[in-house]
C-alpha positions in Angstrom: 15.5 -7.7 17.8 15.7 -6.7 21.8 12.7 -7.1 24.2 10.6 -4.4 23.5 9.8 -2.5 27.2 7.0 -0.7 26.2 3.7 -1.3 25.0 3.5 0.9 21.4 1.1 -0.6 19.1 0.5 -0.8 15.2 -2.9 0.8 13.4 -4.5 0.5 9.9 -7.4 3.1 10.8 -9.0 1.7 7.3 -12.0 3.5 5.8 -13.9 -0.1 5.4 -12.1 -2.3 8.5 -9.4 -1.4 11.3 -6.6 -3.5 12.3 -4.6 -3.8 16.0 -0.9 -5.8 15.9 2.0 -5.2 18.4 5.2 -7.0 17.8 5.1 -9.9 20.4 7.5 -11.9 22.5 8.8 -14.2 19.2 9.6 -10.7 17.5 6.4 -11.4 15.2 3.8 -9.1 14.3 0.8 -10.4 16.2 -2.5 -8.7 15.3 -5.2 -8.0 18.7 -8.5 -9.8 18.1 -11.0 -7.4 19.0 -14.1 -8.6 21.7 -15.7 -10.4 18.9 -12.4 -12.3 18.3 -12.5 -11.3 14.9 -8.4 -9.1 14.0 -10.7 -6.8 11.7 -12.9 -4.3 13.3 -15.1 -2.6 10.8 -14.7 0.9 10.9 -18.3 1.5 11.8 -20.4 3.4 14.2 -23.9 3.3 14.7 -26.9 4.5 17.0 -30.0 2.2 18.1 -32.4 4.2 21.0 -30.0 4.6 23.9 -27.3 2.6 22.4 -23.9 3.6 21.0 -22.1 0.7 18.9 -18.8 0.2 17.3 -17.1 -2.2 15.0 -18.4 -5.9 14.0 -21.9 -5.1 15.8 -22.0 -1.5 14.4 -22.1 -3.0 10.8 -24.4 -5.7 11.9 -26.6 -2.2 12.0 -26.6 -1.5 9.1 -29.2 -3.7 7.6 -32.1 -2.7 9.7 -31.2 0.8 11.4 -28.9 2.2 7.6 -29.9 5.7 8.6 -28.3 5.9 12.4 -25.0 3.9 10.9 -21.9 5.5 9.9 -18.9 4.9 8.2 -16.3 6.4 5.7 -15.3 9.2 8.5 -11.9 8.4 8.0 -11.2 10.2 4.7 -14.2 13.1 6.3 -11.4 14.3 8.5 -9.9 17.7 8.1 -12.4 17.9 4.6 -15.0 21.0 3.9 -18.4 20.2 3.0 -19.7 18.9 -0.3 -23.0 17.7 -1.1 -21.4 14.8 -3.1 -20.5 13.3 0.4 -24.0 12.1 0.6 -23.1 9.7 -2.5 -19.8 8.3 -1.6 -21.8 5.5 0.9 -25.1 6.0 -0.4 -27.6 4.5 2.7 -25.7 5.4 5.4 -26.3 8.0 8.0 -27.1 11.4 6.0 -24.3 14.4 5.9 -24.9 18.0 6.1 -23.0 21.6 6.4 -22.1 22.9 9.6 -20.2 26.1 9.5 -18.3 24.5 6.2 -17.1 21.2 7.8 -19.2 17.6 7.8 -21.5 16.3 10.6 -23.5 12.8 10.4 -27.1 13.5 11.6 -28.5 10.7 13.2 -31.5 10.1 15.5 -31.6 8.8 19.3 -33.5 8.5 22.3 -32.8 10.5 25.6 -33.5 9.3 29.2 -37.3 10.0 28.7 -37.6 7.6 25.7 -38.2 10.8 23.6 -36.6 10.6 19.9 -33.3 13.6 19.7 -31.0 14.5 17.0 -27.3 14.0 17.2 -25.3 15.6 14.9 -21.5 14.1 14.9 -18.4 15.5 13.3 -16.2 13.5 11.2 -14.0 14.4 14.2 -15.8 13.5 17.1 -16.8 10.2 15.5 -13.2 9.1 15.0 -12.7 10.0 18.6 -15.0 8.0 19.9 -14.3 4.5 17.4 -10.7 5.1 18.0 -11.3 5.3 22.0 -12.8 2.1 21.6 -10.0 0.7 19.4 -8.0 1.5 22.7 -10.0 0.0 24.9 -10.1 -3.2 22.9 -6.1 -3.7 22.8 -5.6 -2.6 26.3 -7.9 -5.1 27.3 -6.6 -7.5 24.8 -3.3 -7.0 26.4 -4.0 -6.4 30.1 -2.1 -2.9 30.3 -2.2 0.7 29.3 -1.0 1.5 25.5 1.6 3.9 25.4 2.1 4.4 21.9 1.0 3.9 18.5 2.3 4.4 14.8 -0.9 4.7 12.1 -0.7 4.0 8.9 -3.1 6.6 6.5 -3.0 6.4 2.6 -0.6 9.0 0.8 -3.4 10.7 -0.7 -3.9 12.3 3.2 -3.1 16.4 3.2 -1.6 18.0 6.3 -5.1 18.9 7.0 -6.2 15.5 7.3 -2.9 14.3 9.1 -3.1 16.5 11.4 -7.1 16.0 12.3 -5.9 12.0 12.4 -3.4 13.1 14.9 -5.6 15.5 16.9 -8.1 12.3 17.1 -5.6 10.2 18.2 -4.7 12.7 21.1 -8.1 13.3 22.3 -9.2 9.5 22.2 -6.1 8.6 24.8 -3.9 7.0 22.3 -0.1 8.5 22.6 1.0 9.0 18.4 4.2 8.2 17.9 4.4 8.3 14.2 2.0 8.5 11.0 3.5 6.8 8.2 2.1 6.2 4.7 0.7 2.7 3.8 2.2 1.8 1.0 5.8 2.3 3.4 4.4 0.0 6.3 3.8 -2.7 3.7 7.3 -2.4 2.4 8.2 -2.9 5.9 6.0 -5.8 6.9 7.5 -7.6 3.5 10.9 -7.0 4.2 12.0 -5.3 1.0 15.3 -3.9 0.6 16.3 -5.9 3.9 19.9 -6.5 4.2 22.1 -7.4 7.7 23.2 -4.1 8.1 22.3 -0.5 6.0 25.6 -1.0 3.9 24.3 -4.3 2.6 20.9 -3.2 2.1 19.6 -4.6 -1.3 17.9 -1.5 -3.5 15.0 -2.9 -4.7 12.1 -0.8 -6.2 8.6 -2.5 -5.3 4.9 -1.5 -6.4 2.1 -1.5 -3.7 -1.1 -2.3 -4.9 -3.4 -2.3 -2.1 -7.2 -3.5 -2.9 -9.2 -2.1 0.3 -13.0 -2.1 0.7 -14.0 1.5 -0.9 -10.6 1.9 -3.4 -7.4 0.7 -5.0 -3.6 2.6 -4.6 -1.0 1.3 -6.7 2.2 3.0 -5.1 5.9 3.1 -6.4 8.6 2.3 -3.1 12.5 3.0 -4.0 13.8 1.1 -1.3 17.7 2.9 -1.3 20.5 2.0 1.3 17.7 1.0 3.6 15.8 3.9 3.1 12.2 4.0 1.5 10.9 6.7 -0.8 7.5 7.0 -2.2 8.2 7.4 -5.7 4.5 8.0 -7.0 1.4 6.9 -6.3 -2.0 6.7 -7.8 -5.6 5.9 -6.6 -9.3 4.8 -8.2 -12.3 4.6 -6.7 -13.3 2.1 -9.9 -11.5 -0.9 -8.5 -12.6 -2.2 -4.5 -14.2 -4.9 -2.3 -17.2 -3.0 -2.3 -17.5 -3.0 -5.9 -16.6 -6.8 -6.5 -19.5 -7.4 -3.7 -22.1 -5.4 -6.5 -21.2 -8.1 -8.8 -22.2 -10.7 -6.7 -25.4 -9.0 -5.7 -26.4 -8.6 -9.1 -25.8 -12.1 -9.7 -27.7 -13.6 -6.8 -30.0 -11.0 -6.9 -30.5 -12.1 -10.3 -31.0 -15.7 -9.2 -33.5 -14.7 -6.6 -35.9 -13.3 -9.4 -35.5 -16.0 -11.3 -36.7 -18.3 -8.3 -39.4 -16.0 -7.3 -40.3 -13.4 -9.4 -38.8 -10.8 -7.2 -36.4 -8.3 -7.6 -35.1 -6.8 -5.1 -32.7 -4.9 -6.7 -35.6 -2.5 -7.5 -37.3 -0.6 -4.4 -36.0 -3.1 -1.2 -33.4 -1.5 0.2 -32.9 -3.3 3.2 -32.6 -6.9 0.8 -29.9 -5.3 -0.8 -28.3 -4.6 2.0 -28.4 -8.2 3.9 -27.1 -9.5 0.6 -24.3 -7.2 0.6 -23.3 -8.6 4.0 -23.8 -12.0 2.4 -21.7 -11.3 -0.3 -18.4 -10.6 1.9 -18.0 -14.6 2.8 -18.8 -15.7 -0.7 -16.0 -13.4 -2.1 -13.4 -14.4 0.6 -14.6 -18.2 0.5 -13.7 -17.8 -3.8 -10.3 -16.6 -3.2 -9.3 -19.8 -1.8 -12.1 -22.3 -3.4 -13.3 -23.4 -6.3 -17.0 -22.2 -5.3 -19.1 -21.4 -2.9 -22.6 -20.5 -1.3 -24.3 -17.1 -0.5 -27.0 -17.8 2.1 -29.5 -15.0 3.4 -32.3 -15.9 5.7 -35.8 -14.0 4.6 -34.5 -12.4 2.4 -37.5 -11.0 0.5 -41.5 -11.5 1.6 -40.1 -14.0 4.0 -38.3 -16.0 1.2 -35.0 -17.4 2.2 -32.4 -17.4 -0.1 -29.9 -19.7 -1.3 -27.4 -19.9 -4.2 -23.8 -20.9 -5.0 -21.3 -19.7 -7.4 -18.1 -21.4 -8.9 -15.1 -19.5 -9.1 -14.8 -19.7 -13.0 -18.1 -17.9 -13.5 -17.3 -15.3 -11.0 -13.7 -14.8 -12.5 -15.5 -13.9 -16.2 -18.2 -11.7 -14.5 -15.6 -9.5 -12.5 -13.1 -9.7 -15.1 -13.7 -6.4 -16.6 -13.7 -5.1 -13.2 -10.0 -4.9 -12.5 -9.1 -2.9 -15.5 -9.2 0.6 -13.9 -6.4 -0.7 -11.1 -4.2 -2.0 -14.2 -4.9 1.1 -15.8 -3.9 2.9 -12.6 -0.2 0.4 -12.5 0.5 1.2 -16.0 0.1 5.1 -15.6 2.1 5.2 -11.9 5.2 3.4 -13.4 5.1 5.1 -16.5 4.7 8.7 -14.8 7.5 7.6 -12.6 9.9 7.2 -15.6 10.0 3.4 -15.2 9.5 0.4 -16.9 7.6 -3.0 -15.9 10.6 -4.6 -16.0 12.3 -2.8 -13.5 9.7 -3.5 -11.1 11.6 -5.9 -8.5 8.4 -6.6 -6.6 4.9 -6.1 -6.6 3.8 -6.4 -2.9 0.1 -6.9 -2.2 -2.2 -5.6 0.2 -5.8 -5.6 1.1 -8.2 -7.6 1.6 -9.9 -7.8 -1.8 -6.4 -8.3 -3.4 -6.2 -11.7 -2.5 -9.0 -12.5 -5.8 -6.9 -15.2 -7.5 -8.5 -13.6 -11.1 -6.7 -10.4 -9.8 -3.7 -11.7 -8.8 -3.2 -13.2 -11.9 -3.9 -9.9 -13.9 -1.4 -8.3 -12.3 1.5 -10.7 -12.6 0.4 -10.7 -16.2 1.5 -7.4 -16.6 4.8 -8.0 -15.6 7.8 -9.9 -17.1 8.5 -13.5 -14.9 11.3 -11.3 -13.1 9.1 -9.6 -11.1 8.3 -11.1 -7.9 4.3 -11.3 -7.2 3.8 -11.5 -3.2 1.0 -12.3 -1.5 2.2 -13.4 2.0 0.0 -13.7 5.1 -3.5 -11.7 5.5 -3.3 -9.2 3.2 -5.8 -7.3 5.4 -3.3 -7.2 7.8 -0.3 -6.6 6.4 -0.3 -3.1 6.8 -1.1 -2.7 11.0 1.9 -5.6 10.9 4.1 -3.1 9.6 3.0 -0.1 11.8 4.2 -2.6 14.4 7.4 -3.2 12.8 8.4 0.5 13.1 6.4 1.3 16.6 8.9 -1.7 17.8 11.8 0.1 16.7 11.0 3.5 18.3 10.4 1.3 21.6 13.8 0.0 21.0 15.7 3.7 20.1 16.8 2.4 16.5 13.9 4.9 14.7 13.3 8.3 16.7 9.8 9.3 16.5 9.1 12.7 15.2 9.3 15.6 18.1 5.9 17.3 16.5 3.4 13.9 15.7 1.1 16.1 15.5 2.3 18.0 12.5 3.7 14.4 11.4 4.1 14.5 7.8 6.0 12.5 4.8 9.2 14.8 4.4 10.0 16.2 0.8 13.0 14.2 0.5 15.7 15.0 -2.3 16.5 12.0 -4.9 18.0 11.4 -8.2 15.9 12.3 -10.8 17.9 9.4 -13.5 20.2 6.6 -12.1 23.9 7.6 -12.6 26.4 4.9 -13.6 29.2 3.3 -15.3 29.2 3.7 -19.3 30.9 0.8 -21.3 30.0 0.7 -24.4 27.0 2.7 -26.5 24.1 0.6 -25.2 26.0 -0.9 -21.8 25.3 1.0 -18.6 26.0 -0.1 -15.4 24.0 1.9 -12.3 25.6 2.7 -9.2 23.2 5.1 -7.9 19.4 4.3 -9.1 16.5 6.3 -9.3 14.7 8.0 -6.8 17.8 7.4 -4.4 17.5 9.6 -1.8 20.5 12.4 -1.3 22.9 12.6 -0.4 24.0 9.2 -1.2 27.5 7.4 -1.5 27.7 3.9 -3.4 30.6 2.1 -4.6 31.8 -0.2 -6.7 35.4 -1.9 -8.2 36.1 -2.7 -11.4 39.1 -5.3 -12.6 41.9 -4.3 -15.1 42.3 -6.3 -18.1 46.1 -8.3 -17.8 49.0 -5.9 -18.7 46.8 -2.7 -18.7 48.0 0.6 -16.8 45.3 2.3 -17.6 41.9 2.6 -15.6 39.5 4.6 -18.0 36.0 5.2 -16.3 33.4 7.0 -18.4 30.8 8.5 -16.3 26.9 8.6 -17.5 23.4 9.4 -16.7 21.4 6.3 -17.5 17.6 5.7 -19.5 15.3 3.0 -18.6 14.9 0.7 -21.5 11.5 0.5 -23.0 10.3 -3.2 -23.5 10.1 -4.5 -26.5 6.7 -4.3 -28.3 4.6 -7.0 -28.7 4.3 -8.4 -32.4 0.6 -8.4 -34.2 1.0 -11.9 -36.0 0.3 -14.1 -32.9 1.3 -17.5 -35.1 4.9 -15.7 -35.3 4.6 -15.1 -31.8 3.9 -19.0 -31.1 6.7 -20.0 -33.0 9.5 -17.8 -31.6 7.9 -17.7 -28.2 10.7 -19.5 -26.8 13.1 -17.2 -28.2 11.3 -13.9 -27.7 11.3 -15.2 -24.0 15.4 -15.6 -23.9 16.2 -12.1 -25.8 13.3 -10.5 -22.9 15.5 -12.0 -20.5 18.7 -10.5 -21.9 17.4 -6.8 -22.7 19.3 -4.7 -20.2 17.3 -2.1 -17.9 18.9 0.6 -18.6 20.9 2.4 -21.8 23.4 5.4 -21.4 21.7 8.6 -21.7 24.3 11.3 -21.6 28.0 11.2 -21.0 28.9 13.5 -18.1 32.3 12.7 -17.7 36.0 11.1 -18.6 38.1 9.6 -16.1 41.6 8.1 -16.5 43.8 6.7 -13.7 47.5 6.0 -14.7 48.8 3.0 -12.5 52.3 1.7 -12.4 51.8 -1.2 -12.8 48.5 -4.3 -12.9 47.8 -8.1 -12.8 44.8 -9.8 -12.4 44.7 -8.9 -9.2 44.3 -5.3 -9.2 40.9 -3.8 -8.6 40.1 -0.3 -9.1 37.6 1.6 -6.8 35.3 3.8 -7.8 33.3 5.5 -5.6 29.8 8.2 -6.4 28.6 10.5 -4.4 25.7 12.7 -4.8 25.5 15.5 -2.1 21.5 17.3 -1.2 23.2 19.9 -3.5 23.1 17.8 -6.8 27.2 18.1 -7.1 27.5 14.4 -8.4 31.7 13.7 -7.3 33.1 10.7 -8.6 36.9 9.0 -7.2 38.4 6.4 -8.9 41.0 4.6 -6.6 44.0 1.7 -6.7 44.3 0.8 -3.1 47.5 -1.1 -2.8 49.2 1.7 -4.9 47.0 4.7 -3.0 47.0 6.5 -6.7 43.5 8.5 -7.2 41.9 11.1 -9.1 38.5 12.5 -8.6 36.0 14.3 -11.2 33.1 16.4 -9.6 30.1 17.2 -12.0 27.9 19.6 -11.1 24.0 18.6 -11.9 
């Protein structure tokens, strides 16, 4: 990778945290610690008097001063009113109608020391954190940003994309691209990576990405170097937010056993400073086998202390992650796919790296599927906004003329993967999936010894369903060894429908002779298909319309 010249920068505008990386001097995604030196900034604003405060020390508001803090304004943008908007962060600075769009009404203090209302649109509070998000790299990095590429979920309309971008504009930070999250983690990981696009390895990953308010589980074809978002699911059932309530209850639970006192009736603000609490003790159990939840005064002066081993916690929260498998098996199903043909399963997010629902996940999978976790998950996705923000800087990516009306294009793809058939249950794919058109891939093909004759039967190919699982789990036991090996053997894919008959008469073969044959798929659907000898030059070419 080439110096980059200028200074773009990566963003994960998160709903829960925000993260900063550029692509430094070692071609490595570096992530900007923000003035607390922490690389998360919460994606918070809050009011105190004459004060205006963002991030780490915004959140830090929350527990005394609930009612003048805000957050969850990211997924506000672009939105009409609802009165349910009041109960997606219950505690939090109030929401009301104004002229059919959201404002946060909060309370402050002018000059005088007299007490004003401020009401804020989802709008003008983006502008302001992101302004501050500026300031933060460009102090990080001593000079002006001229770019950046932000990552938003795939859920966003063009509504919302375009408000993001508007916010973007107004705040002073240049937008080069939005992308969709599940693609920047793609990115950051590497998949489908090859030296050059002709070698590029088609790989078709699943993104789950655990944030702080909700779960994705996202389908990527990655195809001749391109990435397609295949399909994609969310739930609000599965987060870090809702891992924390588990904890709470339990310490909570603790603390009236100690005392008599529960504050998970009528204290508010107790809840609340155990909810911040909470946050280390889930991030300390991901890596340990326990640990300690510590809140100072927590109740009538009481302090609080408890621990929690990582076993217990596993069983508590177990039933927790269901939803998000739920949500995996219905996204790859819907998508016409199997487990199976899942290549990778990428995480992301910082409540993904729960060993408990790591190990869920790979469970639903056969052992072929790659699990990754690499890194901080929490960071993986501004890492890969940096990726492609260093390749605009570069010239390999052009950025969209219009990023303000920056949207995921509708991109044409096969609808079924298109392939060699050579047998009644053998299919071999050329062109998967969800490849995007048009699309050319080859492949050659030896002659048995002797043989003139090239025949090439061309097919649409099925996705195999797995086997089912057997109800007698002591037969199960005792061929588990063998169930594993015919798993192992069952092929991905099954012929379908025959589309056409190909014969190419040679002269003459050895065990040499390799026959090419080549598919291409034009934005049209036309599927053509050549069949080639090179060292004789003899051809012949079948085109099928779809």
């Amino acid at each position: 990778m080439a110096a980059v010249s200028k200074t773009y920068i990566g963003l994960s505008l998160g709903n829960h945290n925000s993260v900063i990386a550029i692509i430094n001097k070692d071609h490595r995604a570096e992530v900007i610690a923000n003035e607390d030196g922490e690389h998360k900034t919460p994606t918070y604003v809050a009011f105190s008097g004459e004060e205006e405060y963002h991030g780490s020390q915004a959140k830090h508001q929350f527990v005394r001063n609930a009612q003048n803090t805000i957050m969850g304004f990211r997924d506000l943008l672009g939105k009409t009113f609802t009165p349910e908007m009041n109960q997606l962060h219950p505690g939090f600075a109030r929401i009301e109608d104004s002229e059919g769009k959201p404002v946060f009404v909060i309370e402050t203090e002018n000059d005088n020391g007299e007490t004003q209302q401020l009401r804020l649109s989802a709008h003008e509070v983006t502008v302001r954190y992101l302004a501050r998000l500026r300031t933060t790299a460009e102090d990080y990095l001593g000079r002006k940003i001229e770019g950046v590429v932000l990552a938003l979920p795939v859920s966003f309309t063009k509504e919302q994309k375009e408000s993001v971008a508007a916010a973007c504009e107004e705040a002073g930070l240049p937008l080069l691209q939005l992308i969709a999250e599940p693609i920047a983690t793609a990115m950051q990981y590497g998949v489908g990576n090859g030296a050059s696009h002709v070698d590029a390895k088609d790989t078709l990953a699943l993104v789950v990405d655990v944030g702080g308010t909700g779960s994705d589980a996202t389908l990527v074809a990655a195809r001749g170097g391109l990435y397609t978002i295949v399909g994609s699911t969310h739930t609000d059932a599965v987060s870090g937010d809702i891992v924390d309530d588990v904890l709470v209850k339990h310490f909570a639970g603790e603390f009236k056993r100690q005392y008599n006192i529960d504050v998970l009736q009528g204290n508010p603000k107790a809840v609340r400073k155990m909810k911040e609490s909470v946050e280390y003790t889930k991030r300390t159990l991901s890596s340990a086998a326990s640990a300690t939840c510590a809140v100072e005064s927590l109740a009538e002066g009481l302090d609080f202390n408890g621990s929690i081993q990582r076993t217990r916690f596993d069983i508590m929260s177990g039933k927790v992650y269901t939803p998000l498998l739920e949500s995996i098996e219905k996204v790859i199903a819907d998508a016409g796919y199997t487990p199976a043909q899942v290549d990778q399963v990428l995480l992301c997010g910082g409540a993904a790296r729960l060993r408990k629902l790591q190990s869920r996940i790979a469970g639903f999978f056969p052992e072929t599927t790659e699990v990754r976790d690499e890194g901080e998950l929490d960071e993986v996705i501004a890492a890969g906004c940096a990726e492609q923000a260093a390749l605009i800087a570069q010239g390999s990516v052009a950025a969209p003329k219009e990023a303000a009306a920056a949207e995921d294009l509708a991109v044409e793809a096969l609808a079924r993967p298109l392939g060699i058939q050579l047998g009644e249950d053998n299919f071999v794919p050329v062109l998967l999936q969800d490849t995007p058109l048009p699309a050319s891939r080859s492949v050659k093909v030896a002659l048995p010894h002797g043989q003139k004759r090239a025949y090439v039967a061309v097919a649409e190919g099925e996705a195999v369903a797995p086997k089912p699982e057997e109800d007698d789990e002591e037969a199960e036991e005792a061929e588990d060894e063998e169930e594993e090996e015919e798993q192992a053997a069952l092929p991905l894919f099954r012929p379908a429908k025959l589309l056409a008959e190909m014969v190419l008469e040679l002269d003459q073969a050895d065990e040499n002779t390799r026959v090419a044959i080549t598919f291409f798929v034009g934005t049209d659907r036309k599927l053509t298909v050549t069949a080639s000898e090179p060292v004789s030059g003899k051809s012949i070419t079948a085109e099928i319309p779809q």
